[in-house]
N, C-alpha and C positions, 0 to 999 in steps of 0.2 A: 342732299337733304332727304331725310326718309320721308316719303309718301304716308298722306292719311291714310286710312283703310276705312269704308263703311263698317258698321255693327255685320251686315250680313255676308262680308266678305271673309271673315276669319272663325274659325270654329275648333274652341278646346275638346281635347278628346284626353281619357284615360284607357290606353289596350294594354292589358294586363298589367294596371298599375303604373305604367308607363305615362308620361305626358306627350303629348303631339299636338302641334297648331298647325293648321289647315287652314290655307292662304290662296282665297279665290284669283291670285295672278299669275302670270308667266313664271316660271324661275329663270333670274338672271342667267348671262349668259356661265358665267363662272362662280359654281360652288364649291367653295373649296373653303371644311369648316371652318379651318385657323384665321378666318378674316369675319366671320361672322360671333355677332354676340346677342345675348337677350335680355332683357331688363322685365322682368314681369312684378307689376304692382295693382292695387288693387283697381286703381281707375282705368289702368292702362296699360300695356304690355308692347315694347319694343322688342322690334327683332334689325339689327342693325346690323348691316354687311357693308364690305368695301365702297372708299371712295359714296358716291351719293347715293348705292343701293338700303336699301332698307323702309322697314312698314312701320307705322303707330296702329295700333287699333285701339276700340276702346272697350274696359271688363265690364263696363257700368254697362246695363241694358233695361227696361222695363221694370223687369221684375227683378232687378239686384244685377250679383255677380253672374256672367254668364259660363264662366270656367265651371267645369263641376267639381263637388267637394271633393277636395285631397289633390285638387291637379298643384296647388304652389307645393306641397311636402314633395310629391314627386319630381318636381323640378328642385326642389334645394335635394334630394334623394341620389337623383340621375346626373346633378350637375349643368343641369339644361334641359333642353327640348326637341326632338322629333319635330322637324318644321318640313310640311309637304307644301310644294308648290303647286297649286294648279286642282284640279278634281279627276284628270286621267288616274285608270288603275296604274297606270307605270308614273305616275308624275313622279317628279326630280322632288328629291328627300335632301335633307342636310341635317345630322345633330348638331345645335347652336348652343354653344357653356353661355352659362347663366354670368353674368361680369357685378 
């Protein structure tokens, strides 16, 4: 079963037009894209990988959506998402298709 995530654990990013979500945890031990997928909606956004890996976080925050404008066009765009595990400059990356 995928893991909640705090608000402050996941952070949308657009680099150059690109979407990336930025996932304050380890990366599982095996990323390997074809087993991961993303559901992004406005309250919430799932990133779900094999077997019980996988996050919920949630879009709602304070002050609204905390995605910035234009990240869902770039994910229906890209097909998905740029999903970095961790906050090291080398953290383990995975592009995840949007399902």
């Amino acid at each position: 079963m995928p893991s909640m995530l705090p608000p402050d654990a996941a952070r949308f990013e657009l680099q150059g037009g690109d979407p990336v979500l930025r996932l304050a945890v380890d990366a599982p031990d095996e990323l390997r894209p074809e087993q991961w997928g993303l559901v992004s909606r406005l309250t919430l956004c799932v990133v779900d990988g094999p077997g019980d890996a996988g996050y919920i976080t949630p879009r709602l925050g304070p002050n609204g959506d905390v995605a910035p404008v234009g990240w869902d066009e770039a994910v229906d765009r890209a097909g998905g998402s740029l999903v970095v595990f961790g906050a090291r400059p080398d953290a383990p990356t995975v592009f995840v298709r949007s399902l």
